[in-house]
C-alpha positions in Angstrom: -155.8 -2.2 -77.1 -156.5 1.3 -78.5 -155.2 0.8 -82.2 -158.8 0.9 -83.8 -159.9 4.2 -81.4 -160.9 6.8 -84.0 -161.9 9.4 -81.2 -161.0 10.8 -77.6 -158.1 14.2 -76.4 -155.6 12.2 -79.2 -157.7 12.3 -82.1 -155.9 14.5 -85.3 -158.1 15.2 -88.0 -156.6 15.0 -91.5 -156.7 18.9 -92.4 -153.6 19.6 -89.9 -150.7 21.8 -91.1 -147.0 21.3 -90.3 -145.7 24.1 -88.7 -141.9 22.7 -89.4 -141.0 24.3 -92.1 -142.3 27.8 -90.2 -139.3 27.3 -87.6 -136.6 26.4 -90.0 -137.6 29.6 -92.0 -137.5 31.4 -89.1 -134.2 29.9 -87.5 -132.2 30.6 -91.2 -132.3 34.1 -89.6 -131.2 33.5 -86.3 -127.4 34.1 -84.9 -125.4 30.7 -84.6 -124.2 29.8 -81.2 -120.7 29.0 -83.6 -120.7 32.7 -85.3 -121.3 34.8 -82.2 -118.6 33.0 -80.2 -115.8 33.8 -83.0 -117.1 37.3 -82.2 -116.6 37.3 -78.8 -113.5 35.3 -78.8 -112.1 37.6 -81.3 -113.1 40.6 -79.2 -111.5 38.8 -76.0 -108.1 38.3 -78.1 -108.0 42.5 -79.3 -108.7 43.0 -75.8 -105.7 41.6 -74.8 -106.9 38.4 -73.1 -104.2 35.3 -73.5 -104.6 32.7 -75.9 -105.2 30.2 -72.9 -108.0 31.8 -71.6 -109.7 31.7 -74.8 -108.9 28.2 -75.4 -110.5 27.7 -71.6 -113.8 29.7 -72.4 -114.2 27.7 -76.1 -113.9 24.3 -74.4 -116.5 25.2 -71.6 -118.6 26.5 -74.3 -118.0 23.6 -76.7 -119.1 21.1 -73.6 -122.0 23.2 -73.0 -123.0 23.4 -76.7 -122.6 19.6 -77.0 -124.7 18.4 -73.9 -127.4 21.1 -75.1 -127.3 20.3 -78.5 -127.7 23.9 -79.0 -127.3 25.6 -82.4 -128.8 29.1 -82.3 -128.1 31.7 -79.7 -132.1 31.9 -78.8 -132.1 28.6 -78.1 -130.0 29.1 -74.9 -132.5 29.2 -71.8 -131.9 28.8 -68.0 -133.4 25.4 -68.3 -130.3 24.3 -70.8 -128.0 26.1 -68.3 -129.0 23.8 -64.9 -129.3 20.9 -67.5 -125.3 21.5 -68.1 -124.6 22.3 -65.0 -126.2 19.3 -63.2 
């Protein structure tokens, strides 16, 4: 019905950029969800917490991670904490 519309709010003209490769550079430099819970589960273990514990907190983690499909620490939001949660 609409295949031959050239016009109208959905229209993109040619000359558009791709503003992809912008947010990988820019994510390169980000903290990994992965690399700042070694630190914290390392500073849990000097701090004398039990090896169970850990274990507990990296499984949560690891669910929460997954359902997210989270990778950076800046991607966590509320939103992706209530979408775990729920």
């Amino acid at each position: 019905m609409f295949k031959n519309r050239k016009h109208g709010v959905f229209t993109v003209s040619s000359d558009v950029a791709v503003v992809s490769s912008i947010v990988s550079e820019r994510k390169r430099d980000c903290l990994t969800i992965a690399s700042a819970l070694e630190t914290v589960f390392q500073q849990m273990k000097v701090s004398g917490n039990r090896q169970r514990t850990i274990e507990s907190y990296r499984y949560i983690f690891d669910q929460f991670v997954g359902v997210n499909q989270l990778q950076y620490v800046e991607d966590i939001t509320i939103d992706s904490l209530y979408h775990y949660l729920d």
